[in-house]
N, C-alpha and C positions, 0 to 999 in steps of 0.2 A: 504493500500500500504506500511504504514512502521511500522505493527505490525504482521507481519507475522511471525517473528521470535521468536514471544512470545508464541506461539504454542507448545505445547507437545505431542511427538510420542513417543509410542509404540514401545518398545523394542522388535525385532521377538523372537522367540521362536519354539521349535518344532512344526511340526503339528499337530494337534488332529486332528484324522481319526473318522467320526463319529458312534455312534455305529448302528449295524447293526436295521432296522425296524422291530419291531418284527410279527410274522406271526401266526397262528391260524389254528388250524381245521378245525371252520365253514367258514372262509372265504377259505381255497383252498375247501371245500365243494361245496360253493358259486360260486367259479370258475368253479368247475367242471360239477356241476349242469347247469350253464347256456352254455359248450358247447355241453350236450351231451343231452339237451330237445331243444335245436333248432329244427324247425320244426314241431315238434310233438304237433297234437293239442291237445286240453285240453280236448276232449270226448276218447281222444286213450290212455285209464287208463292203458292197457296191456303194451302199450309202452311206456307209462311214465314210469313205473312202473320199468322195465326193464331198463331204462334210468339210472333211479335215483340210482338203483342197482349200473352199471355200473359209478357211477358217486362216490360212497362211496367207489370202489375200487380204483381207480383212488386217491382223494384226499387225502391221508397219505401218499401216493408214488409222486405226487406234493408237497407237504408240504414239505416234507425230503430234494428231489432234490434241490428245491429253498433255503431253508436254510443250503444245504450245498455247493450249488453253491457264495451264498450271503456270507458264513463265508470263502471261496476261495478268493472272491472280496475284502473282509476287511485285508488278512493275506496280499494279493499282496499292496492292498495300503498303507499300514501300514509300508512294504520294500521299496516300492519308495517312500515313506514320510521320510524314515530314511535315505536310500540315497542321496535324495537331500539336505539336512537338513547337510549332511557330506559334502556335496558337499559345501552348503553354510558356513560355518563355517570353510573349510580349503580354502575357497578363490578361487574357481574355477572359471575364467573368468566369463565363459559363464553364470552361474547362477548366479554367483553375475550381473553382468549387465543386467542379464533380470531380477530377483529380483527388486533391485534400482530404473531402468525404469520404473517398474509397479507401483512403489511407488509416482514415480515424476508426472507419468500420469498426474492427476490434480492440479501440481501445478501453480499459478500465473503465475511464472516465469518456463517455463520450462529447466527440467535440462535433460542431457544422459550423461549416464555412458557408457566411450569410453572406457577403460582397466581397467585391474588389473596386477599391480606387484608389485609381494609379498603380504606385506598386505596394499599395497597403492592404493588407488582408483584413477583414474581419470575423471575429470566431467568437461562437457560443460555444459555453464549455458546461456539461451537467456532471456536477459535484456529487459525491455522495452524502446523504443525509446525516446530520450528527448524530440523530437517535438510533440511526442504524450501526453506529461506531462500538466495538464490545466496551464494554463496560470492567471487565479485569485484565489485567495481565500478568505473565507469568512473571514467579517472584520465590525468593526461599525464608525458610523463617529461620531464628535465631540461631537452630541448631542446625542448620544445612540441608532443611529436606524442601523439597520444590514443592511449592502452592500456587498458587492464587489470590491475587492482592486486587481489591478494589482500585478503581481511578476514582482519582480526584476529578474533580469539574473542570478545572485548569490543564492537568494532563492529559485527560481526554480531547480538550480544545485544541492542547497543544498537537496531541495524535493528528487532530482533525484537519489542524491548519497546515501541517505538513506535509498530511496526503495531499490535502486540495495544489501547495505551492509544488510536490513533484509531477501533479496530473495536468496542472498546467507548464510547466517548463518540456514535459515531455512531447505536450499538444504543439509548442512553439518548436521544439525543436524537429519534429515532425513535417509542420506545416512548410518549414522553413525549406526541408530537404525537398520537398516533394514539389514545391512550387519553388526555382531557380529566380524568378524573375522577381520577387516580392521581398522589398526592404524592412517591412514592418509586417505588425499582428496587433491590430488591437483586439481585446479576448476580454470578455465579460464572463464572471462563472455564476451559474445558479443554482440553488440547492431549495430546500423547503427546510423553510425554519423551526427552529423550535415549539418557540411561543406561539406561533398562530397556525404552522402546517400549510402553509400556504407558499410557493413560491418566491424568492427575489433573490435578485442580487447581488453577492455578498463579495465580489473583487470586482475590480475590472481594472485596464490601464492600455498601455503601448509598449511593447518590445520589439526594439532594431533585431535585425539578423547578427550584425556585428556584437548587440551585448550581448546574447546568449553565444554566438561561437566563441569570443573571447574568454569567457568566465569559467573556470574549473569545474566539474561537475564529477568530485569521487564520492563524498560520502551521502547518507542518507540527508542530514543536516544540511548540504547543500540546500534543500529543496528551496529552504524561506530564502536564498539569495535573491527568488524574485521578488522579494517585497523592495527592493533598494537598486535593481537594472534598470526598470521600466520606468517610466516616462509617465505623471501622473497618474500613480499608481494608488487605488483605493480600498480598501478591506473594511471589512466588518470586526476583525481579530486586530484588536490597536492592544499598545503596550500601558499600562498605567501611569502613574505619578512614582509609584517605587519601583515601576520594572517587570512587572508582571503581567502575564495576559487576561484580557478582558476574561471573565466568565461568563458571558450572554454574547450573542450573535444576531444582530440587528443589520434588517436592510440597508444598505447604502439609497442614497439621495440620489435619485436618476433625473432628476430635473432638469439638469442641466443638459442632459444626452437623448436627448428627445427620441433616439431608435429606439434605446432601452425601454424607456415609459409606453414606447408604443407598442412595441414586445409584448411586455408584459398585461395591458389594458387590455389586450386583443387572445390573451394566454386563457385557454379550460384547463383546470384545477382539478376538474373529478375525471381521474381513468377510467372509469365506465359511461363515459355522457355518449360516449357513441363517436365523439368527434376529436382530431388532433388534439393532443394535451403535453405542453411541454413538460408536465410530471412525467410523462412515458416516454421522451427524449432519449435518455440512456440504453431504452427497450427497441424502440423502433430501429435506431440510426444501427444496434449491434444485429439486427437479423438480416437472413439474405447475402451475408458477407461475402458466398461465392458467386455471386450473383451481380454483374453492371450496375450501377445504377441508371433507374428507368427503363428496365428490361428485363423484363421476366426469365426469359427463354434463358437456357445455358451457351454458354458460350460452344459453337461447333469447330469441328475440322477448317480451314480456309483451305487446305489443301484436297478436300475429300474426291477420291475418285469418281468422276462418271461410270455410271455401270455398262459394259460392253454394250449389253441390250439396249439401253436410252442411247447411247452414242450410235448404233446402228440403227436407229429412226429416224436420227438427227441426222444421218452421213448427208452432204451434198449432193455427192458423186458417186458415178458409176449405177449397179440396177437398183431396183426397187430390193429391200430385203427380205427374203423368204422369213414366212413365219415359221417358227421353230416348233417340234411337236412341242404337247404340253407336259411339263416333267411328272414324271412320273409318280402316282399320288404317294405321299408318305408309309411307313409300315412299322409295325409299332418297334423301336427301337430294341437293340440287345445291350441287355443291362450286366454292366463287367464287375468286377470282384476284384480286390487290391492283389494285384502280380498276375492277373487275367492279359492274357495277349491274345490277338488273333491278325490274321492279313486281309488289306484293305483290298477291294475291288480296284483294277485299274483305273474305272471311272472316277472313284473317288480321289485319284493324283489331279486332273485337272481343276477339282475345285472342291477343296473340302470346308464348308461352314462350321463353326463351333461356337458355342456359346455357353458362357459361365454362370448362373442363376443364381440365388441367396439372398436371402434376408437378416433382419437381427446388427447388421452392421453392415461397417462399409470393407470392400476389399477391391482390388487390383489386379485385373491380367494380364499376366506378364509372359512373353514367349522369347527363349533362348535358341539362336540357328548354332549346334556347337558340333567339333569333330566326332571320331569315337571316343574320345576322351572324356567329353563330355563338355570339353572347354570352348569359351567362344572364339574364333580367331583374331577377329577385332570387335571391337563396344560397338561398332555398327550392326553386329547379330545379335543384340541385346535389343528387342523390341518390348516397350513399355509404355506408359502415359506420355512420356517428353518423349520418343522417337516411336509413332505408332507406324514406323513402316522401313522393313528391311529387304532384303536380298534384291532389289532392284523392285519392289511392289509383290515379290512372292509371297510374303507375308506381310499380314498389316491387322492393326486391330483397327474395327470399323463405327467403335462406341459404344458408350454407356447409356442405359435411361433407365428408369422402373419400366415396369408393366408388370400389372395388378398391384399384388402384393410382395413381389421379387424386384429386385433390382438385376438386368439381364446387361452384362457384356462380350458383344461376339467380335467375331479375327473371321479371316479368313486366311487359308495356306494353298499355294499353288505346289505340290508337291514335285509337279512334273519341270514345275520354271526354278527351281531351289537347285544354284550351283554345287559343282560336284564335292565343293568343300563340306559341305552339309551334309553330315552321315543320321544327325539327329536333332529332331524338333520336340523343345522342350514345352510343355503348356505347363503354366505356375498360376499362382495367386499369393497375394501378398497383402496384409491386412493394413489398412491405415496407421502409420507410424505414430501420428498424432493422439491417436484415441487410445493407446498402450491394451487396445483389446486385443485379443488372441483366435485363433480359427475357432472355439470353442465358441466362442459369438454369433457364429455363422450357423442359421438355420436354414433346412433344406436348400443347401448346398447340394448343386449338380453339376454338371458338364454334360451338354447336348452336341454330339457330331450328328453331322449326316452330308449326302451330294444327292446331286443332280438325279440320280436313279430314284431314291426313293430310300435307301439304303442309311441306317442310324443309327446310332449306338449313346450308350446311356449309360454316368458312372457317379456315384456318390459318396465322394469323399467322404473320412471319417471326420467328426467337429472335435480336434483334438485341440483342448485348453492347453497344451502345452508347448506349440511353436505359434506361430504369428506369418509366415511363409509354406509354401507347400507346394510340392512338385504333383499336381493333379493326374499327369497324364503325359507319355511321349511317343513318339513316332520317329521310326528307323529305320533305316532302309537294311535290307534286306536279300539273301539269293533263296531262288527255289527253285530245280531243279535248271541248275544254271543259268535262271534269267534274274531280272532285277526284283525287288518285290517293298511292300513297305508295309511295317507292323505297326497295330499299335499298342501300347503297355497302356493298361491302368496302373498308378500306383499311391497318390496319397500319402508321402511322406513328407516331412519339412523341416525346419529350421524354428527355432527361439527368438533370431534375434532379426527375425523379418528381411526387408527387400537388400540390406545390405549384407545379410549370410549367404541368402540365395542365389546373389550377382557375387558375391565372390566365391561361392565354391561351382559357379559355372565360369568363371574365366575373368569375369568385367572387375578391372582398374576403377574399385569408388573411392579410391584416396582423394 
């Protein structure tokens, strides 16, 4: 509560647009191949034949479109990256206060950035309440054993006023980083007072950029140095005639500041009136955190592949496109057993589906392209949330969302477009690091394969409370009776210490 201002932020910067995924041959082949052998059985060689034909014409002419569609998408983002980045740095309202907000999201004490003028920022800051402040702390008695001591009135204020001076020094120094163009912050904090429970007031003033970077900031104690930086600085918490802090907490005199009085005139008091209540300031500005501001939707792909099928109804040139038989209806999946192998149907090389399902928490799919070793050759066959796509688009995972009551993330694997260094595909899960929950979390946890044929398979890891990572499932190529073949293993083992055990005992450098 009063070392929050001991914290160090990041300086914004340009954006870095990321670079484009790179794409391959065998996998728009891969693409190609599995929509234009839909339907076609496996004794109808004429029409395979013919298929596969029509499928090598096809993918050079996908390949091209997508990467020149993809290098359109980087040149446009790269524009509105520079733009707003001008926009942020010559102080444009709007971005600077949705900037700043998005920053404050999670903080303690929440802060919103109300204006910009010039290059001065102004910021609401919501305090927390004194009655909500504990009332003991820890303390030992005469003979050395640990108790519990009341606070005084005064140490409790003092508690109070120190949290409030670190949640604001932290809000400044914060707003400071995040917005480059802005010399000042004037910051008013409110809280609900004691005596009447009602809102106001109870700081406000002006801090340069240069006082807060210049000024030391190691100890807790630091925090009150912003009573004595800023610039017309005013508090509720004043020192008496012998040195002591006030015991009562009264509003400050907004008269003079006419935003504030208007603020405040126009502020709902009761959190249930149905309507905006700056008492719920702290509530609202902290939800939604992974979320834009003014946007519901989640953030998607920019780079997300066209799917063969939509890009051949789109094609320009050349014929009209044969419509493909309809694939083949589903069939109820075979459900595996931990160290269960069996061999995948050829069809299933050109385009295998999977999909991760679970509730209870959140987790992560992660796919390893790695030799027989098991190891990856480079961090580029480490596909994960920050690189959802490898071997040139062989593999890629294709996103996250709920549906129903599961939260469902699928990939897709071109088996047949995965270079010949790749003897094995790893499929993992990894539990949010943040939430220090374990697989035991996870309910009705499954993995859903299937292709094109109709062809499925179904495996349910075990909810083991004891690692936080887990090797679901893999696939390896294979001989059988002298040709190629590729298997696949259930298996449901993992790791303690989550996505940084799992990438290091498959190969990947997370130093």
């Amino acid at each position: 509560m009063t070392g929050v201002h001991l914290q160090s932020f990041p300086a914004a910067h340009p954006p870095e647009i990321p670079d484009l995924p790179p794409l391959g041959l065998p996998w728009a082949l891969a693409e190609a191949r599995t929509f234009h052998l839909q339907g076609i059985g496996r004794l109808a060689r004429a029409e395979r034949a013919a298929a596969k034909q029509r499928a090598e014409q096809d993918a050079s002419r996908y390949l091209a479109a997508e990467t020149a569609r993809l290098q359109a998408m980087r040149q446009q983002l790269a524009a509105e990256a520079q733009q707003w980045w001008q926009a942020l740095v010559s102080n444009d309202e709007a971005t600077v206060c949705e900037a700043v907000n998005t920053a404050f999201s999670d903080n303690p004490a929440a802060g919103c950035a109300v204006g910009v003028d010039g290059s001065v920022l102004s910021v609401v800051m919501r305090q927390q309440d004194l009655d909500a402040m504990p009332t003991q702390t820890p303390g030992l008695t005469p003979s050395g054993r640990p108790t519990l001591k009341n606070l005084t009135k005064r140490d409790k204020t003092l508690w109070w006023l120190t949290s409030m001076g670190s949640n604001i020094v932290a809000t400044l120094k914060e707003g400071f980083a995040t917005a480059p163009g802005i010399t000042a912050i004037d910051l008013a904090v409110l809280t609900r007072l004691p005596d009447t429970q009602r809102l106001g007031f109870v700081a406000y003033g002006r801090w340069t950029r240069a006082a807060i970077e210049s000024t030391p900031w190691r100890e807790p104690e630091d925090a009150l140095r912003f009573l004595d930086i800023g610039q017309e600085v005013a508090c509720s918490v004043t020192t008496t005639a012998s040195g002591n802090l006030s015991s009562t907490i009264k509003p400050l005199d907004t008269t003079r500041l006419p935003g504030l009085q208007d603020l405040l005139d126009h502020a709902q008091d009761e959190p249930d009136s149905g309507q905006a209540s700056l008492a719920d300031l702290d509530i609202s500005l902290g939800t939604n955190t992974n979320t834009p501001p003014g946007d519901g939707a989640p953030v998607t792909d920019p780079y997300r592949i066209k799917p063969f099928a939509q890009w051949k109804q789109q094609a320009p040139a050349g014929p009209p496109p044969m419509t493909p038989m309809p694939p083949a209806p589903p069939t109820a999946p075979i459900a595996l057993i931990p160290g269960q192998t069996l061999v995948l149907p050829e069809d299933a090389w050109q385009g295998l589906r999977l999909a991760i399902s679970f509730s209870g928490a959140d987790a992560d799919l992660t796919l390893f392209l790695t030799a027989d070793d098991g190891r990856v050759a480079t961090d580029e066959d480490f596909i994960f949330y920050n690189q959802p796509s490898g071997a040139a688009g062989a593999a890629r995972l294709v996103g996250k969302q709920p549906e129903g009551r599961h939260t469902v993330e699928r990939a897709t694997i071109h088996l047949s477009a995965l270079p010949e260094r790749v003897q094995r595909v790893v499929i993992a899960i990894n539990m949010d690091v943040d939430t220090g929950l374990t697989c035991g979390s996870l309910t009705h946890a499954a993995l859903h394969m299937d292709c094109t044929t109709g062809a499925a398979w179904m495996f349910q890891p075990p909810a083991d409370p004891s690692i936080r990572a887990m090797v679901v499932a893999e696939l390896y190529r294979h001989t059988i009776d002298g040709g190629p073949a590729w298997k696949l293993r259930a298996v449901g083992q993992g790791w303690a210490d989550s996505l940084d055990g799992l990438a290091r005992a498959h190969g990947v450098d997370v130093a």
